[in-house]
Every structure is written in C-alpha cells, then in structure tokens.
N, C-alpha and C positions, 0 to 999 in steps of 0.2 A: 473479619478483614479479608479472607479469602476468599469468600463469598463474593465481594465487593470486586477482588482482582480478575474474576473469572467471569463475570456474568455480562462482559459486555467485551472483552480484550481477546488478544491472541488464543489465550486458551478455553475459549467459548467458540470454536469455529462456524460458521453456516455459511461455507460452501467449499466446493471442491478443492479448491487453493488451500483455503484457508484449514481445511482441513491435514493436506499433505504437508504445510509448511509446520503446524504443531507435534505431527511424526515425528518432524525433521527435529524439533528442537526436544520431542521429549526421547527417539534415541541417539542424541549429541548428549543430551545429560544423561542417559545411564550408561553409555561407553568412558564418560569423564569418572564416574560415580564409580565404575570398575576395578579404576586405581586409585580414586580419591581415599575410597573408605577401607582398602586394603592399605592403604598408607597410613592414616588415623589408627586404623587398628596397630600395626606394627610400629609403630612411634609408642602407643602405652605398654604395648607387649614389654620392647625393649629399655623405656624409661622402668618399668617393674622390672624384668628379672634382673639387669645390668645394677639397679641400685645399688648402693654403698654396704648397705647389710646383708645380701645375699652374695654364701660363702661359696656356692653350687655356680656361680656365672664366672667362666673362665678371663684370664687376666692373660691379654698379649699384646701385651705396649709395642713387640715389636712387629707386629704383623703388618702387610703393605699392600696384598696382593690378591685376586682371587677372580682366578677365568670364568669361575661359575655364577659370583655375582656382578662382575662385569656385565657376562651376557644377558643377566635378568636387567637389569638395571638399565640399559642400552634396550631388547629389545618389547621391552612392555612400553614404553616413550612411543617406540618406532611403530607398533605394532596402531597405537591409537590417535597418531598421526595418520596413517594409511586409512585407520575405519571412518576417520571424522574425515581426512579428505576425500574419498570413495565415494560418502554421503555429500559430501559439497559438491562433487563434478556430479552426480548422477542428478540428483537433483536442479542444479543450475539448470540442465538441460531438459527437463522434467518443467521442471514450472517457471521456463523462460516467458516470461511478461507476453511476449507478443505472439508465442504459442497458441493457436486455435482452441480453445476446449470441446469442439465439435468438427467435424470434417464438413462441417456444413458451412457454405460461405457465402454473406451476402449475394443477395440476388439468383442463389440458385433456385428450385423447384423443390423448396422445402415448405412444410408447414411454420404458420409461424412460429410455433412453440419450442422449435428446432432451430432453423435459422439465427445467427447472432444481433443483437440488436445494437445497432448503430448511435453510439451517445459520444459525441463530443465536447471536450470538457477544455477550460480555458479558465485559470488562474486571473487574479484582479488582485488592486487592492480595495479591499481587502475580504475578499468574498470569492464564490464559484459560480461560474457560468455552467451551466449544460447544454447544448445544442443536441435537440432530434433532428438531423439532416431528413429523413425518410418521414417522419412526420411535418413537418415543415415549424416543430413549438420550440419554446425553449424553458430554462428554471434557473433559477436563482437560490444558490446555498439549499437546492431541495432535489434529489432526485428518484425517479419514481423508474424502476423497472419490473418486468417481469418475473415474477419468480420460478425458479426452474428452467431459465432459458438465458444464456450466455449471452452476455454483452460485450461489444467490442468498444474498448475508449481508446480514442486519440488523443493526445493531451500537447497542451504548449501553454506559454504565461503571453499573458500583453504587456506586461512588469516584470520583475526582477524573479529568480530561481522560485522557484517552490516546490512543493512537494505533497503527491494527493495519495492518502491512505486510509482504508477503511477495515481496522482494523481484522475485524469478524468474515470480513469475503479475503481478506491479505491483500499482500504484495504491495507492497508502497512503492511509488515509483516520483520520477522526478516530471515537473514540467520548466522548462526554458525557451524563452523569446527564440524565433527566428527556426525553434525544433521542434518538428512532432515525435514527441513519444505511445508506443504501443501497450495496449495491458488489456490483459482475459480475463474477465471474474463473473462469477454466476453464486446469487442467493439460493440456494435448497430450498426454503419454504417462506410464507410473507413473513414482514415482520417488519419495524424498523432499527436500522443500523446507523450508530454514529459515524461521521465521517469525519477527519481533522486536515489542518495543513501540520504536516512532521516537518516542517523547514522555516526556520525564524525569516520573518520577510516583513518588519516595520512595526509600526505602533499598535495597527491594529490586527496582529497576528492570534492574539489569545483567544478573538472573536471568529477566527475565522473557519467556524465550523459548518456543517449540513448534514442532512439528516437524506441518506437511504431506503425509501419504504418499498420495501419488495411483497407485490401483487401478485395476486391470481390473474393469467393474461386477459381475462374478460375484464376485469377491472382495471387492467391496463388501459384495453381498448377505450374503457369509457372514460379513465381519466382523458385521454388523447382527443377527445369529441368534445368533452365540457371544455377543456383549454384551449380547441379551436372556436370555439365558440361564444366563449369569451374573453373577457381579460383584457389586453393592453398588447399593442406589437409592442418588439424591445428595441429601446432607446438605447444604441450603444455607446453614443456618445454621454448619454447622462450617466449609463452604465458605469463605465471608465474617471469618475470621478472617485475618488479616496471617499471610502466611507466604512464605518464600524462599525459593529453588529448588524448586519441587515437582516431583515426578515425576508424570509423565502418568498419567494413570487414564481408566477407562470406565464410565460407571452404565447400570445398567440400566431403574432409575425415575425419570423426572423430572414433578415435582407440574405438572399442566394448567394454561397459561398463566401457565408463572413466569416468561416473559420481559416478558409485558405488566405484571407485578406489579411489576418490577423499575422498569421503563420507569418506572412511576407514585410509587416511592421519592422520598420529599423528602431532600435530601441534606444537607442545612443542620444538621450538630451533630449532636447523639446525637439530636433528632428521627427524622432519616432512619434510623436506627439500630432505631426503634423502629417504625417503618413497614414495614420489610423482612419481606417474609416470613418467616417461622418464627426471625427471626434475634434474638439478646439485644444488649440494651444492652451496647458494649463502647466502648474509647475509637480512634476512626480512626488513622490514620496515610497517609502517601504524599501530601503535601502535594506541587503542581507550583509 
C-alpha cells in the first residue's frame, strides 16, 4: 500500500520543486513528531505511575500552581509555532510559483537546454489545452517537455476556476477566466508524469487528466518537427465544446495570440461565449 502512495505522488519527487516541497513537508512532520511523541510518551508514563495501586506517586489534591511547568507548557507550543512558521515564510518565498528556476530568461543568448521553455496552458471543459507560442504547435490533455530544462507556464481557464497540478514536478496552482497565473517547474530526467485538475469543475471533472512526458531535448526537437508536420491545425472553436475523457492530440496550427484572446474572454453567460475566438454560441456547463 505504500508502495502504491509513493511511486507516483508528492513523496516520489522528480524535480526541483518538487523535491524542496517534500523537505518541506517531511521537516513540518518531524518538528510536529517532537512533541507529538514526547506527549504520547508522557500520557503512559503518567497514566502508569499515578495509577490507583502505586503507593510511591504522591497525592496533592491541593496543588494549583507551577512557573516551571507553565513555562514548559507555553513555550514548547510557542517554540513550534515559530519553527513551522520560519519554514512557511522562507519557503513561500523560495518556491514562489512564478520564481524563475534559472536566471536565464526567454529570449536571452542562451542555449536551449538552459533557457525556459514557453508552454501555455488553458483550462476547458473538460480537458487541457497546451500552447507552444515559440513553436507555433499545440496538445491536448498531453504535454511533452524537455527534460532538465525549466519550463515557464502561464495558465488561465476559458470556463469556470480550476486548478493544474502535477503532482511529482509540484506546486499546484489555480487557473481563472479573465487571469493569467505564473508557475516554474522543470522534470530532472524523461519519464512520464501524471497530471490532474485539483479543483472540482463539472461532470466531467474525474476525466480530466494528462499525461507529462519529459524528454531528452533532441527528442523534443523531433517531437516539434513531426507535429509541425503533421496532424490537424486546432479547431478552437470545436475545441471549446464540453467533452469527457478526451484523448490526447497534437495540432500543428495555432491561430497568433489565442492565448491573449482567450485571457480577454468575458465569461459571464453566453456573452463570454460570444467573445471567444472563432467559437459559436452554445449553452456552458461545469459549474464549481
């Protein structure tokens, strides 16, 4: 059963993130465990010697009072409050989402292997959009990056809240209509990675998973050439219809700055509906 809990979840990390954020949570539990199990301990201690039959455990019904365990009592609480909060501010600011994992930033005079790669991600019902802006492709509930090389995602929904987390790279973060949100994550070595929505958003929320496969960047490069090369441009208005379980796909066209068009979508009723790029009037669904 444990086996099962780790080999794909938070405490399986493969990447940077995701590694500092399981620190974080295994020491939050051995500072909890500090007092936890010094308290368990001295709960049997004292249900044993205080028993009814031991003649040696003194008797003072009238006792009220004691600065000494005042102070223990007061400041062991206080002491692991400050360590569990010290670890929350340092790290918030540590592995703030939209923190660079490289000093290397789009479009400087870096190799590509270094430079962050640019994936735009956009929430549906009931599926994930990817957008390569720099490549000019896109993917559907599937995305393919480089391994060892930091990725920069922008995220927002064309629907209702949601929320993209990939367990094993971390940081779960939100996407919402009308906002773009930021997030750094980079894979260590290939593999694939489950992705889920963490945020209930309609009927067909349970489907609405994808899959991560992190490459060697030459085999990036060559995904990126066979999916220019073939496939399908993306129909984002058929896109935009309510659909469940989809299978992953790859477009080869995506129309110039349809993630800022989307950004700009009023969401509010079939207005929104009617703002969407090339999309028709139809009736929403996936109410949170």
């Amino acid at each position: 059963m444990l086996s099962g809990l780790t080999s794909s979840g938070v405490l399986d990390p493969q990447g940077p993130v995701a590694h500092s954020e399981r620190l974080i949570l295994i020491d939050s539990t051995a500072i909890m465990l500090a007092v936890v199990i010094p308290v368990i301990l001295a709960t049997i201690a004292f249900a044993w010697w205080f028993r009814a039959g031991n003649a040696k455990a003194t008797y003072r019904p009238d006792w009220a009072y004691s600065g000494r365990l005042e102070t223990i009592v007061w400041a062991i609480p206080a002491l692991v409050v400050l360590f569990l909060g010290g670890i929350g501010w340092v790290s918030s600011h540590d592995l703030d989402p939209g923190k660079p994992l490289t000093d290397a930033q789009p479009g400087d005079a870096q190799s590509a292997d270094v430079r962050p790669l640019e994936v735009q991600v956009v929430s549906l019902d009931w599926k994930w959009l990817f957008i390569y802006p720099d490549q000019g492709i896109a993917g559907v509930n599937r995305l393919v990056v480089p391994a060892g090389r930091p990725v920069h995602f922008r995220l927002t929904s064309a629907t209702v809240m949601n929320s993209f987390f990939v367990p094993q790279l971390g940081s779960q973060i939100y996407t919402m209509a009308g906002m773009a949100t930021q997030l750094n994550l980079q894979a260590d070595k290939p593999g694939t990675y489950p992705g889920i929505s963490a945020q209930f958003s309609g009927d067909g929320f349970s489907d609405m998973r994808f899959d991560v496969q992190a490459v060697a960047q030459a085999d990036f490069d060559k995904w990126v050439d066979e999916t220019k090369s073939g496939g399908h441009a993306l129909d984002y208005a058929a896109l935009m219809q309510n659909s469940k379980a989809v299978q992953p796909a790859a477009y080869n066209g995506v129309e110039p700055g349809l993630f800022e068009k989307i950004l700009d979508i009023k969401t509010e009723g079939v207005e929104g509906q009617q703002n969407a790029p090339n999309a028709p009037v139809s009736p929403r669904g996936g109410g949170s």
